[in-house]
Each structure stands twice: as structure tokens, then as C-alpha cells.
C-alpha positions in Angstrom: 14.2 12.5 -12.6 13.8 15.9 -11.0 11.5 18.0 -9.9 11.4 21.7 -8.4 8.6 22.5 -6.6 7.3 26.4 -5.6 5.6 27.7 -3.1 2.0 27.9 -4.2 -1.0 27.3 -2.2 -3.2 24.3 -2.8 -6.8 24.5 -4.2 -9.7 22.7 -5.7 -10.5 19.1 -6.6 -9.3 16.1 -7.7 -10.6 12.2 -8.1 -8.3 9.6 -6.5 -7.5 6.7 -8.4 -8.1 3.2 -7.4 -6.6 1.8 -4.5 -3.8 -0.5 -5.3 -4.3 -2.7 -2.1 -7.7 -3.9 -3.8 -6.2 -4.3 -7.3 -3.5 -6.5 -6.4 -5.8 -9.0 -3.8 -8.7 -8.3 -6.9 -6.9 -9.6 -9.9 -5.2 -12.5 -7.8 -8.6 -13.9 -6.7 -10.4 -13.2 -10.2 -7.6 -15.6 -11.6 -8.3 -18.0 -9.2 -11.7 -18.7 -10.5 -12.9 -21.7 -12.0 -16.0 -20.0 -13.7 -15.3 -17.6 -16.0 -13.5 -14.2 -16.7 -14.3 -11.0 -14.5 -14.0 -7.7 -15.3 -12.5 -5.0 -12.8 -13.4 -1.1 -13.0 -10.6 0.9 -11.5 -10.0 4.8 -11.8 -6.4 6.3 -12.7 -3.2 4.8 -14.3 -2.0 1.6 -12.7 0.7 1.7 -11.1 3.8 -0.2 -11.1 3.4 -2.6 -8.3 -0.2 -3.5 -9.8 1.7 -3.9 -13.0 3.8 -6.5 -11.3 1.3 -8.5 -10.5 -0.2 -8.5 -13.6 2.8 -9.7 -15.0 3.8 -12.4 -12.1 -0.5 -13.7 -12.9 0.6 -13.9 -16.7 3.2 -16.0 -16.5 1.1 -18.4 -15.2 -1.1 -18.6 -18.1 -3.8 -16.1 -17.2 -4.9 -13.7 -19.7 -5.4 -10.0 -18.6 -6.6 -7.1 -20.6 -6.8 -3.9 -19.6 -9.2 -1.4 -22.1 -10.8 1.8 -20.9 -9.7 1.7 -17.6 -11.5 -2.0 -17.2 -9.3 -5.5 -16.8 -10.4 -8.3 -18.5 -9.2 -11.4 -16.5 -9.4 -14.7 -18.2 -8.1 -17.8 -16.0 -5.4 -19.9 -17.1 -7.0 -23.2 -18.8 -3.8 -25.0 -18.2 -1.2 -24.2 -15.6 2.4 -24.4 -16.6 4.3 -27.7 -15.7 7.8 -26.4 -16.1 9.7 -23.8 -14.5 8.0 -19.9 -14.6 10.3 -16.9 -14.1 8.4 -14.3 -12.5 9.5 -10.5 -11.0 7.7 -8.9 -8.6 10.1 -5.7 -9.0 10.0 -3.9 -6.0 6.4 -4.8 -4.6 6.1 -6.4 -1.0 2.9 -7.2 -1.8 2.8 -8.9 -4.8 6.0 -11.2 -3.6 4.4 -11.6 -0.4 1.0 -12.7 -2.0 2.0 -14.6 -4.9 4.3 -17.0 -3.1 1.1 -18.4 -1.1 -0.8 -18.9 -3.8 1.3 -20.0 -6.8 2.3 -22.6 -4.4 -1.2 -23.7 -3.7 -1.5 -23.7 -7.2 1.5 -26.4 -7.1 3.7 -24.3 -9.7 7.5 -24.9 -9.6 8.6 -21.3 -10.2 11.5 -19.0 -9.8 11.5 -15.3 -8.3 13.4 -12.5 -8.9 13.2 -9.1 -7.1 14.8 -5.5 -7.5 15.3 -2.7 -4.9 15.3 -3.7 -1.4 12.7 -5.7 -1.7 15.1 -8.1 -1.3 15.6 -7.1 1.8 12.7 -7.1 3.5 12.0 -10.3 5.6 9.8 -13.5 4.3 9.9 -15.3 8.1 7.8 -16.4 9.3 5.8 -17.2 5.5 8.9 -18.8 4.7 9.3 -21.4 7.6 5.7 -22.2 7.2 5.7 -23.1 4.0 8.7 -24.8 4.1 6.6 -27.0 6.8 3.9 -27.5 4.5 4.3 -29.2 1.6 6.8 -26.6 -0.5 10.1 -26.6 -1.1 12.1 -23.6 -1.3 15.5 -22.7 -2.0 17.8 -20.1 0.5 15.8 -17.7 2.5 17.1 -14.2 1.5 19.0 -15.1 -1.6 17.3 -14.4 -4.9 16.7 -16.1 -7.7 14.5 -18.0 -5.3 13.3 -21.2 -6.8 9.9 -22.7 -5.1 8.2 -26.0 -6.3 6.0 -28.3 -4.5 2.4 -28.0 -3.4 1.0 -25.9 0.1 -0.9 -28.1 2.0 -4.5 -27.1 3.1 -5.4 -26.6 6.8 -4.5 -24.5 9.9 -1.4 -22.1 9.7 -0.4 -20.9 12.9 1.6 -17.4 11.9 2.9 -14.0 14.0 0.9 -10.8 13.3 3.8 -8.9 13.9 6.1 -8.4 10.5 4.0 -8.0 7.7 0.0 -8.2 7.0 1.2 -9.2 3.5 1.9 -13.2 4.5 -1.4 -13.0 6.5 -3.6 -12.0 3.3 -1.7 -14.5 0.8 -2.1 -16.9 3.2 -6.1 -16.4 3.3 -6.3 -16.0 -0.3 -4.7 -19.1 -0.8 -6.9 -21.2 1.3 -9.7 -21.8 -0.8 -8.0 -23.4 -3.6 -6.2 -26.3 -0.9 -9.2 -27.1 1.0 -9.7 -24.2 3.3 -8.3 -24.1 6.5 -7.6 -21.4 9.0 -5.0 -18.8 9.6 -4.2 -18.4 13.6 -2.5 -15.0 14.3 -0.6 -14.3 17.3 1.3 -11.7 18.9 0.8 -8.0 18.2 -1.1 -7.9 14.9 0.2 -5.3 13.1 -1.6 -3.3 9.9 -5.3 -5.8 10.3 -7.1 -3.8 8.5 -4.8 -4.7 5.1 -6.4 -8.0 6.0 -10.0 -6.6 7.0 -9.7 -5.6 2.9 -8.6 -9.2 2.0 -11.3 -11.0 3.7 -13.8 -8.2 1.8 -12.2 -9.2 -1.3 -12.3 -12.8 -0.9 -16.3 -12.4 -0.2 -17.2 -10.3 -3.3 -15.7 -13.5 -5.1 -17.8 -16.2 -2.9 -15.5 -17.3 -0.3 -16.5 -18.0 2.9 -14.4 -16.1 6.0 -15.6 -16.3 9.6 -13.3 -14.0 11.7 -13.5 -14.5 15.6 -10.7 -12.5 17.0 -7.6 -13.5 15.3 -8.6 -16.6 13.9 -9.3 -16.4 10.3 -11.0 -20.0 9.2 -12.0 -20.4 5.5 -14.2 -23.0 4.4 -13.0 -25.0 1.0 -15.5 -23.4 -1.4 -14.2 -22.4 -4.6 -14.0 -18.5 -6.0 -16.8 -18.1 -8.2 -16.9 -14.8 -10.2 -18.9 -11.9 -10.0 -18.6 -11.0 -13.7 -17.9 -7.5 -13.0 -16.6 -5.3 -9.8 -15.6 -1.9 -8.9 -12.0 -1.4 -7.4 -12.7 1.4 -5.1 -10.2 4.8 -4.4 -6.9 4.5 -2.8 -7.8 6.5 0.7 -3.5 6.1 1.1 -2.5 8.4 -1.7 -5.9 10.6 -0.6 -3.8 11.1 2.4 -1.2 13.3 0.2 -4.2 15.9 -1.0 -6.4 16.1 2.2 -2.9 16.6 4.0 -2.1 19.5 1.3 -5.4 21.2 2.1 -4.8 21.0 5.7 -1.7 22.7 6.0 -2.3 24.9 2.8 -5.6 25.7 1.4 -8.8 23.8 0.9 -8.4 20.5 -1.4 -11.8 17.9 -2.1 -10.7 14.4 -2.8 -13.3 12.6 -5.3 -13.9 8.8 -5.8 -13.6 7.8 -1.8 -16.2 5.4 -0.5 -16.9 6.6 3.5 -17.5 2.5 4.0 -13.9 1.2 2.9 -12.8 -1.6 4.7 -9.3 0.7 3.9 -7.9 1.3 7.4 -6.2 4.5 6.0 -9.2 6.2 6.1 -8.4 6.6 9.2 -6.4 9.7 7.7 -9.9 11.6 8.2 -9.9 11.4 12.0 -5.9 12.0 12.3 -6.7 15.4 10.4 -9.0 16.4 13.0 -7.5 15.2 15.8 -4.8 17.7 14.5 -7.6 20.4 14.4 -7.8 20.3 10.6 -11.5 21.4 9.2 -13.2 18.0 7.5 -16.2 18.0 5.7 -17.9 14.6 4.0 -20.3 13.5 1.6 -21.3 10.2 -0.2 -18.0 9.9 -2.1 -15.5 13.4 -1.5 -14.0 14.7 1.7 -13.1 18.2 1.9 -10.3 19.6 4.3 -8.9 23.1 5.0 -6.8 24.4 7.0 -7.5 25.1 11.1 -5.7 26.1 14.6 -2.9 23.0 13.9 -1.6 21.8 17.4 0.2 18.7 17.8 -0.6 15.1 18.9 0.2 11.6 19.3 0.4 9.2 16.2 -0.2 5.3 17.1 1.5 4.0 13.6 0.3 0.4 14.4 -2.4 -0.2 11.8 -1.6 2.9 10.0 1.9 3.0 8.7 1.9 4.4 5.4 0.5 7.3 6.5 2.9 8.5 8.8 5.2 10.3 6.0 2.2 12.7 4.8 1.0 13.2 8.6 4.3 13.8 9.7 4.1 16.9 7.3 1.5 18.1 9.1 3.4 17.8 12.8 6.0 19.5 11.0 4.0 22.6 11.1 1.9 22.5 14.0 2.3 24.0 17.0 3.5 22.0 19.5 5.0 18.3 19.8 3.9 15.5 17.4 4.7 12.0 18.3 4.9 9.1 16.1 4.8 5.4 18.4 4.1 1.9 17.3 6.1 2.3 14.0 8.7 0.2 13.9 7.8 -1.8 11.0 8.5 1.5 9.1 11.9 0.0 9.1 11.1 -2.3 6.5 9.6 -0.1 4.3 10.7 0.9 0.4 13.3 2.8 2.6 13.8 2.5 6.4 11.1 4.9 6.8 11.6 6.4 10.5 15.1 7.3 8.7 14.0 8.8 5.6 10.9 10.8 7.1 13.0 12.6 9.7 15.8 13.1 7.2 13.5 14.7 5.1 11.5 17.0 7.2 15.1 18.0 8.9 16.2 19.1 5.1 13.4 21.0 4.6 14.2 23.0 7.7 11.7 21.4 10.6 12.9 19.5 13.2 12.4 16.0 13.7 14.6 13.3 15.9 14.2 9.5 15.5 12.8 7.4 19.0 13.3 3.8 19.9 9.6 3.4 18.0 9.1 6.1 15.7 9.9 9.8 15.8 9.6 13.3 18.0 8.5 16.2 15.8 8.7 19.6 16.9 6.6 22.1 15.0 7.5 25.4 13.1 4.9 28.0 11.5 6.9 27.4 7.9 9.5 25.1 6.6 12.4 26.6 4.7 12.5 24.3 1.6 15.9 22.2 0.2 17.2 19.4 -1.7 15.6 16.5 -1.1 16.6 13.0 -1.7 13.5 10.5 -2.4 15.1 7.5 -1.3 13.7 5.3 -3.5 10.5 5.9 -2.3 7.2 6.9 -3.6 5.6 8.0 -0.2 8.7 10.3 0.6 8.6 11.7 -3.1 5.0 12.8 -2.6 5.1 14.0 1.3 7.9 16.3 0.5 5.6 17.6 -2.4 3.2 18.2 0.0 5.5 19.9 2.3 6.8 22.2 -0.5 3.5 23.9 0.1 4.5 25.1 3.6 8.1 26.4 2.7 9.4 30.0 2.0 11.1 28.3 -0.6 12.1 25.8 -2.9 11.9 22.2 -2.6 14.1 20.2 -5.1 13.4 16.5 -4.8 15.8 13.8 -6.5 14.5 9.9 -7.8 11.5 11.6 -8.4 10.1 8.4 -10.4 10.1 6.7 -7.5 6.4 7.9 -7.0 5.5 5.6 -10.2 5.3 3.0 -7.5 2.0 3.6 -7.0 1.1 7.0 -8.3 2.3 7.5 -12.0 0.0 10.9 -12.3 1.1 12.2 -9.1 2.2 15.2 -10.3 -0.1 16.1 -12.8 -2.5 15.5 -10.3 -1.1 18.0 -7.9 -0.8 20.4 -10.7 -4.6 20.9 -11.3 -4.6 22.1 -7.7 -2.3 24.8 -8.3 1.1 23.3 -7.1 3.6 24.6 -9.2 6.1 21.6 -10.0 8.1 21.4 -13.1 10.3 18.3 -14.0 14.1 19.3 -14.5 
């Protein structure tokens, strides 16, 4: 898919859907009870990563409906004793999440991935529950075929690849026993696992956190009945970037109190000299005297495509640090964020950890190619707002990753985008 995107200026309102982060770690633990069905609330279309998960929690037995925007989740009565085929498709997290707990479940099971999720790395996960009770089959080579049961107790794992092995880690704990999670090094994206913890909670658990030490004691999930999943402050990023550098947008359905660490996209706005106003649940943000600044990427990666739009036309310098994890991204995302701001006629150079930007009043516009990934497909969208001219952006679909209605969505604030 194609799409062609105008110049237009940005404008008005809209309501964000529900953050995937809290529907994947929500609909894992709700299957995980031993009580009874809960019902999760979300906003929006689901996207295809949540879809994945839904499908890798079927195959186990559970029962998931989804009617007027609500899922029904009934636990599986019986778990599977042979062999499951499940996909995650192209979603870290629901690979990264599932392998944890299935195994704490004691389900022999087979994955399969598409993309380059296959890729991305599963050390240190994979060494640690290789150590622990599960047996698994090549590292890196898919099918992968996991049987055997994860032992409860104290994981000792580095903070610095992925959050993702962290968070299925904890979320497995309360169905072995409990235990506690020990992360060293440079913990990188916490606050992915700050939402964990918060999920695990609404459902019972007990988490004490004491600097990096996780320990979770061996109560069982008990159901709420019924939850909220609360708005996706990463794909807010897109719109409250659009009316900083173009017009004035309101985002709808944000909680201020989200244990999302990409709310954080508030205070980068200002920082750039963006105009931010709040209330219960909407920020506003228009445009103001943009300068340049420095971006720590460390617990904020996926927002360093949309706020590297907005270096892209401040005045000044804008640099990106602490964001080599980027690298492992849906694409190698240092790479595909400069290459797109370059095509689009700003100038951008790649560093050791992250990227130099220098700013320009307006960006030209060009061909644009997505990369396979949603964040680049809805950055340069936003950017397309700031160019003299056209912005043609190829692999489009990409964005159904985890914004199906992306478009439509930008549409209703008067971005003129038209599939070709």
C-alpha cells in the first residue's frame, strides 16, 4: 500500500486508542487466573501485535471474545498436553512474553515468527531458561520447539537488551511459586516494566520493587471482573508532535497518572519549546519558538522517530544519545529514521549511539520507504505536515502494527492523505 500525503496543516481533536503495552501484559494475566473470566475495556481497533497475542493465548485453550470494544477472557479449563503451534507474527512482545509464561505453564509448544522478528535477540531469556527447567531447541532458528516446565525462584537477568524478557519473566512468577527477578547492568526502557508490575497488581499479585530487584510473592492472579485498558501515550506522540510543528491538535482518552513512560513525550515537547496545555484526560499542544535539544533515548525509545521530526525543523542542533537499542527495532531504527528525515530533505547523520539532526524551517517532501515499520510510516506522516511538498510513503500497512486507523485518524485533523 501507498499513500500520498499534502501539505495541510493540522487541527482539532482526536481520542487515542488503548495502549497496546497494557493489552498485551492485560490479556496474558487475565488468562492466567484461576477465578473466573475478566472483561477488558479498550478504545480503538486492535492492533495486529495485540491480535497476536490473542491468538498465541487461544491456542492454549483460553477463550477470548471481543464485542463492543470489550474482551471477554475465559481461562483455559484444561491446558493442552500435546504440541501447540503458535505465531507471534512480527511482535517482540508477545514472543518475548509468551515464552516465560507458557513455559511456567509447562506447555510443550512450537513458535513461529515473521519479519525480523526473527532477528531480534532472545539472550539472555534464552540461557536462563534453558538453566531452569525448559528445554529449547536452537537459539535463533525458527520453528523453535520449547517443552518442559520454568522453575520458580530468583532469575538473575541484564537490563540491557530488552524490557520484554524482564516483564514475561515477572508475569510468570506467580504461577511457579514466586520468586524474584535481579536486574543488572544498564536497565534499559524500566518504565515498560513500571507498567507490568501495575498490571500484575490490578490482578492481585504482590510486587515489592527495591531498586532493581523485582521479588514476587507466590499468590495466585485473582480477577478483577472488569478493567479499563488505558490510551496509548506512544501513538499520542504522532498527534501532539503534529500540533507542535504544525498547528494545534488535543489528544483525548490519556490518563496524566500512566505508569506509561512515554508520557514523557509531554515534557520533550516543551523542552523543545512546544506550547502544552493539560487537563484530566486531553493534552493540547501548538506550535512555539522550536530550538533544538538533547534526547536521552534510554527509557524512551519509541519515541525518538516522531521527536526526531520535530529536531528536523527546529532551529539549531538536536541530538539523539542512549539509543542503541533502536538497532533492534522493527527496522534498525537509527538507520531508518535518519534515512527518512534525509529523503524528506532535512539533514540528519547517524552517531556511535543515536543520531545528529540539524534543523531547517521546512522539509521538501519525497518518496519514502516505510521499512516495515509502523513508527516510520506514521513519523513521516507527521513530517508531511512540515514539507513544501509531497510525501509518498511506500509499505504503508506497516502502521497496522499497532495503529490500523492511523490514517483515518489523521484525516479528521485535516491531513490530506489519500491511499494510491
Amino acid at each position: 500500500m501507498k499513500v500520498l500525503l499534502t501539505p495541510s496543516t493540522a487541527r482539532g481533536r482526536v481520542n487515542i486508542l488503548s495502549s497496546k503495552s497494557e493489552l498485551h501484559r492485560l490479556l496474558i494475566i487475565a488468562s492466567l487466573c484461576t477465578d473466573g473470566q475478566t472483561q477488558i475495556s479498550y478504545s480503538g481497533k486492535p492492533s495486529k501485535d495485540v491480535i497476536a497475542t490473542i491468538s498465541c493465548l487461544t491456542a492454549t485453550g483460553v477463550k477470548i471474545e471481543d464485542s463492543n470494544n470489550v474482551f471477554t477472557v475465559t481461562p483455559a479449563q484444561i491446558l493442552p498436553t500435546d504440541r501447540i503451534s503458535v505465531c507471534p507474527n512480527e511482535s517482540g512482545s508477545t514472543l518475548r512474553f509468551i515464552l516465560p509464561v507458557f513455559s511456567a505453564l509447562g506447555l510443550n509448544y512450537s513458535v513461529t515468527v515473521n519479519g525480523r522478528l526473527s532477528e531480534r535477540p532472545l539472550s539472555p531469556l534464552y540461557e536462563l531458561m534453558s538453566s531452569n527447567g525448559v528445554t529449547l531447541s536452537q537459539n535463533g532458528v525458527y520453528p523453535l520447539n520449547v517443552n518442559g516446565k520454568l522453575f520458580g525462584g530468583e532469575y538473575e537477568i541484564s537490563g540491557e537488551v530488552s524490557s520484554q524478557f524482564i516483564s514475561g519473566l515477572l508475569m510468570a512468577l506467580p504461577i511457579i511459586g514466586g520468586g524474584k527477578v535481579i536486574v543488572t547492568g544498564d536497565f534499559q526502557s524500566k518504565p515498560y516494566v513500571d507498567i507490568t508490575v501495575d498490571c500484575m497488581r490490578k490482578f492481585g499479585a504482590k510486587v515489592s520493587v527495591c531498586q532493581n530487584v523485582y521479588t514476587v510473592s507466590p499468590d495466585k492472579y485473582k480477577t478483577p471482573t472488569k478493567l479499563n485498558a488505558g490510551g496509548d501515550w506512544s501513538n499520542s506522540a504522532f498527534f501532539l508532535t503534529l500540533g507542535a510543528i504544525s498547528g494545534e491538535v488535543t489528544v483525548g482518552n490519556v490518563d496524566l497518572e500512566s505508569k506509561q513512560g512515554d508520557k514523557r513525550v509531554i515534557d520533550v515537547i516543551k523542552a523543545f519549546g512546544g506550547r502544552v496545555t493539560t487537563s484530566k484526560d486531553s493534552v493540547t499542544v501548538s506550535g512555539g519558538d522550536l530550538h533544538g535539544i538533547e534526547i536521552d533515548a534510554k527509557d524512551i525509545p519509541d519515541l525518538i522517530p516522531t521527536l526526531a521530526v520535530i529536531g528536523a525543523v527546529a532551529k539549531g542542533k538536536t541530538r539523539v544519545i542512549n539509543a542503541q537499542r533502536l538497532c533492534l527495532k522493527e527496522s534498525d531504527r537509527i538507520k531508518s529514521v535518519v534515512s527518512m528525515i534525509n529523503a524528506l530533505g532535512g539533514n540528519a547523520v547517524e552517531t556511535e549511539d543515536g543520531m545528529i539532526i540539524e534543523g531547517r524551517s521546512k522539509l521538501t517532501g519525497g518518496e519514502i520507504s516505510s521499512f516495515n515499520d509502523h513508527r516510520i510510516v506514521m513519523s513521516s506522516a507527521v513530517a508531511a505536515s512540515v514539507c513544501t511538498g509531497n510525501v509518498l510513503i511506500n509499505e504503508a500497512e506497516a502502521v497496522n502494527k499497532s495503529y490500523p486507523e492511523f490514517f483515518s485518524e489523521l484525516s479528521k485533523l485535516g491531513i490530506i492523505a489519500k491511499e494510491i
